[in-house]
N, C-alpha and C positions, 0 to 999 in steps of 0.2 A: 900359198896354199890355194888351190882352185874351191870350184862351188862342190863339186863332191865331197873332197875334203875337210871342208867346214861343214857342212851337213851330218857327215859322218862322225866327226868329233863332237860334233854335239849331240849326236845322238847317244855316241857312248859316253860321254857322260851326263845325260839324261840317267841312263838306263843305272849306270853308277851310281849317282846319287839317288835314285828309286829305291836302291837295294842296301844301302847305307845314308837314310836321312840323319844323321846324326852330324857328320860329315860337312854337307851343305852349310851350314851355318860355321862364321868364323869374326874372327878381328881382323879389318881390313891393313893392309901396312900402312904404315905411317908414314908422313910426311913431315920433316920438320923446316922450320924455315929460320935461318940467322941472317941480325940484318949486317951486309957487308959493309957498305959506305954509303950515308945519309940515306936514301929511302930503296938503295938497291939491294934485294931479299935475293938470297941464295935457299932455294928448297931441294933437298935430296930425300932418297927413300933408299927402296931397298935394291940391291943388286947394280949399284952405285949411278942409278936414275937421277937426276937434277934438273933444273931448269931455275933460271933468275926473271926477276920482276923490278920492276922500277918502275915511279911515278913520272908523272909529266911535269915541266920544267915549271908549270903553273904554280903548282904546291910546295917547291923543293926540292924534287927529283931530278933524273939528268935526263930522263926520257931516252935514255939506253937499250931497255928492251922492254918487254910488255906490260902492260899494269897485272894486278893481281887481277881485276875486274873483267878484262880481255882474255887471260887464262879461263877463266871460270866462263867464259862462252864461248871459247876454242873447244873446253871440255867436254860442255854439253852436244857441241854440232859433232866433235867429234864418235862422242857415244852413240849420239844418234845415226849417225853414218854408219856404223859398225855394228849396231840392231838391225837397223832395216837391212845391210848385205848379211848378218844370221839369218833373217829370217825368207830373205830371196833365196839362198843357198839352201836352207830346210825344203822351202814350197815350189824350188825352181823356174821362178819368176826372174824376166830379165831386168837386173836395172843395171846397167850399165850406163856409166857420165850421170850418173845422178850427183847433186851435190845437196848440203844440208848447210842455211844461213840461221847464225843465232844473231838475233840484235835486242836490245833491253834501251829502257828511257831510265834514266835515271835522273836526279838531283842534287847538286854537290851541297848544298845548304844543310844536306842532312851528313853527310861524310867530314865537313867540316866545323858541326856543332852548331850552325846562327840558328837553327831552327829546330826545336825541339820535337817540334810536330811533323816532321819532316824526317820520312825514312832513309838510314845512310845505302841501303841495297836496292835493286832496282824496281823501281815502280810496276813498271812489266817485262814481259818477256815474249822476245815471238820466235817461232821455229818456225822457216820456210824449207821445202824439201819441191827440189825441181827434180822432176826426172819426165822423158820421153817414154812415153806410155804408146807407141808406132804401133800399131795389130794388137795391143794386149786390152785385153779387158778395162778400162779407166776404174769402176768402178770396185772391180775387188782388188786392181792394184792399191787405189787411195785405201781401203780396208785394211789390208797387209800391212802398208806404209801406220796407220796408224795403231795399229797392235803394235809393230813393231818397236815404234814411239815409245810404247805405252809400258811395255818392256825395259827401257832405258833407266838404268838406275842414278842418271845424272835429273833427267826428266821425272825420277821417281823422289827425288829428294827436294822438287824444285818445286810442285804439287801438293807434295804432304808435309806436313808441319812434322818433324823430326826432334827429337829430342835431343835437346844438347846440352853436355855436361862443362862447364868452364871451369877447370883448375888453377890454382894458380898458387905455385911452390916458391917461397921465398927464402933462399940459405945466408 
């Protein structure tokens, strides 16, 4: 789908969901995760979506394919990649070969219990976003770029303290 394309579907559904707020709010699909063999997680969803995880050989894992920890920062670069082209495709702004780097510090002392005081998720987080700004404004590009950001509902979960419910069903 080109930039008009995107532009235009978002705009009708803007305009959709303006005239049916009701609508706009929902339950997101689920994701569930079974673990396959010693630390490698099989996650599917809906419309038969999947993807596996596995630890490093460090912990026990086979280090076959990504950790969970690496998913959750492919997710976020990926989001943010896909905000910032909505909202170039809206405003008409060129980013073309732009790319968006997530990278986090973490600590394993907290993931593996020696340290109580020691958080198991990451300490920080950074989002780099390169792009060639050639003839264009730098200034309201970097603006754009960070609305756009700002928009990201991975980046919006990652910011604000969310509420989370743990169940846990014993048959």
């Amino acid at each position: 789908m080109g930039e008009a394309d995107i532009a235009a579907a978002i705009a009708n559904a803007r305009d959709y969901l303006k005239a049916h707020p009701k609508e706009a709010r929902y339950r997101d699909s689920p994701a569930t995760a079974s673990v396959e063999d010693g630390l490698r997680v099989r996650v599917t969803g809906p419309d038969g979506a999947s993807l596996v995880t596995d630890m490093v050989t460090a912990v026990g894992g086979g280090g076959a394919a990504p950790s969970p920890g690496w998913i959750f920062r492919a997710a976020y670069a990926s989001c943010v990649a896909t905000l910032i082209a909505m909202r170039a495709a809206e405003d008409g702004f060129p980013v073309h070969g732009f790319e968006v780097t997530v990278d986090s510090e973490s600590d394993d002392r907290g993931i593996l219990g020696i340290d109580a005081d020691t958080t198991s998720g990451p300490l920080d987080v950074r989002v780099q976003v390169r792009v060639s700004a050639a003839g264009e404004d730098a200034s309201g590009l970097r603006v754009a770029i960070e609305q756009a950001v700002a928009r990201c509902p991975v980046h919006d979960a990652v910011i604000r303290a969310v509420p989370v419910d743990v169940e846990v069903h014993i048959s």
